[in-house]
C-alpha positions as CSV (number, residue, x, y, z in Angstrom):
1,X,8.9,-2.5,-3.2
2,X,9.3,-2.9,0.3
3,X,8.3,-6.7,1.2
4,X,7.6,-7.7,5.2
5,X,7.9,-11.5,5.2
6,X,6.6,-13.2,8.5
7,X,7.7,-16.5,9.2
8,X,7.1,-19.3,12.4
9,X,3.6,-20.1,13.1
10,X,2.3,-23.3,13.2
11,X,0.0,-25.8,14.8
12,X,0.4,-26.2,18.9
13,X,-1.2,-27.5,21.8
14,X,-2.8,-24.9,24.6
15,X,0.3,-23.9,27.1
16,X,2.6,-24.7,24.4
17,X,5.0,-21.9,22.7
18,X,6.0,-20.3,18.9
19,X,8.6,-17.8,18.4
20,X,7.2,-15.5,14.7
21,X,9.9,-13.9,13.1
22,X,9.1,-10.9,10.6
23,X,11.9,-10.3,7.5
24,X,11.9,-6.6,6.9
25,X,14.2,-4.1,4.7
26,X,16.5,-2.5,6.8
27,X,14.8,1.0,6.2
28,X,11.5,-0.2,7.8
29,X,12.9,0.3,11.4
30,X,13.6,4.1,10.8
31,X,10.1,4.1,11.8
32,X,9.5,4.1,15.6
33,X,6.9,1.9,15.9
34,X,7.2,-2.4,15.3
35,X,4.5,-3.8,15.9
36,X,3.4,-7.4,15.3
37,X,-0.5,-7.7,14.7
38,X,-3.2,-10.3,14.9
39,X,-6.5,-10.8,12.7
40,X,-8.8,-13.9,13.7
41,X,-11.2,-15.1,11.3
42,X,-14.1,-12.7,11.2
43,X,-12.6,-9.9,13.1
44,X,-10.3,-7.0,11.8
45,X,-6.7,-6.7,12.4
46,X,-5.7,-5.4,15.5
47,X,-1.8,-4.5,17.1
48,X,-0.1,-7.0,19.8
49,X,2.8,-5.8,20.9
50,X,4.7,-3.2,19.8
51,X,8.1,-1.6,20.8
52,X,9.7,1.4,19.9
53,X,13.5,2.6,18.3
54,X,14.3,3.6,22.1
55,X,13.0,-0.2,23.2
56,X,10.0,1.2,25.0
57,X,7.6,-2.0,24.5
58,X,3.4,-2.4,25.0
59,X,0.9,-5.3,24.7
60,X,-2.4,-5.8,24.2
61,X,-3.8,-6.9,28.0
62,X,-4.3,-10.6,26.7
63,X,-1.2,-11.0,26.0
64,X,1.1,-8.7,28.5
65,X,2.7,-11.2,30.2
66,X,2.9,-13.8,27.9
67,X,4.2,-12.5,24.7
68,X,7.5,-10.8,24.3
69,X,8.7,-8.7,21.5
70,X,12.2,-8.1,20.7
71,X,14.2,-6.6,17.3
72,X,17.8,-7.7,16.0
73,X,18.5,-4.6,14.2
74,X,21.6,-6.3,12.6
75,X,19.4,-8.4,11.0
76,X,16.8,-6.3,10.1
77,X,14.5,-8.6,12.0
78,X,11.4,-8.2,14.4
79,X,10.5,-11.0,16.6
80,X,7.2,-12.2,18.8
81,X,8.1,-14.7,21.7
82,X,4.7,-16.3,22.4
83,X,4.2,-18.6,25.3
84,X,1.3,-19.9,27.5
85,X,-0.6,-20.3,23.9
86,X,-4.1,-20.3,24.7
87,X,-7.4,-21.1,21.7
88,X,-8.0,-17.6,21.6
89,X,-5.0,-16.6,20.3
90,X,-5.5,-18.5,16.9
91,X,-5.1,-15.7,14.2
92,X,-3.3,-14.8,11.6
93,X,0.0,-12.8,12.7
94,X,1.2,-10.2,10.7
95,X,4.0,-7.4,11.8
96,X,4.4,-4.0,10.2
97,X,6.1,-0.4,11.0
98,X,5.2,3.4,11.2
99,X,4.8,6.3,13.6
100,X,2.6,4.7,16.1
101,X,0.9,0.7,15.8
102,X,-2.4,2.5,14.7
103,X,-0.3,3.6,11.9
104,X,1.1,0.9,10.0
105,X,2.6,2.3,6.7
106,X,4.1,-0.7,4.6
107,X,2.5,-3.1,2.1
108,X,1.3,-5.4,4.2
109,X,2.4,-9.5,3.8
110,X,1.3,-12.7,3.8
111,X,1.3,-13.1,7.8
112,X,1.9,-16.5,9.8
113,X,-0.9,-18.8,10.7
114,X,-0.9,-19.4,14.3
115,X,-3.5,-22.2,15.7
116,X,-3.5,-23.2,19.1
117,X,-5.8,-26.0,19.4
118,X,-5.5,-29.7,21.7
């Protein structure tokens, strides 16, 4: 059973920062895609950030700029640098692999909560 853990969020004040790790088997990045995802309360879950096995990266406009994505394949870890925090970016964070971000293919896990509130 292949098991995504995502670890790192946490409460923090607007312009503050939070670095989400995601725990995956070492098989999951023979997929191109890794891409971290976001799913506010009420709303469905939508990709990030993403970047690719050749390190070609893309963001989500509300977050290009702010948010950097980055893998350790040693460690069979994905990563989601976020800074400049603002409200709107309270969600639940999840990451997950596949062909493309609009095709995640694992089990899905529990996520991170991230809350950016003063």
């Amino acid at each position: 059973q292949v098991q995504l853990v995502e670890s790192g969020g946490g409460l923090v004040q607007p312009g503050g920062s939070l670095k989400l790790s995601c725990a995956a088997p070492s098989r999951a990045f023979g997929f191109y895609a890794r891409t971290w995802y976001r799913q506010a309360p009420g709303t469905q879950r939508e990709p990030v950030a993403a970047i690719g096995n050749t390190d070609a990266t893309w963001y989500e406009e509300s977050v290009n700029g702010r948010f950097t994505i980055s893998t350790d394949n040693a460690k069979s870890t994905l990563y989601l640098q976020m800074n400049t925090l603002r409200p709107e970016d309270t969600a639940v964070y999840y990451c997950n692999f596949g062909p493309r971000p609009e095709n995640p293919v694992l089990p899905w896990g529990q996520g991170t909560q991230v809350t950016v509130s003063s």
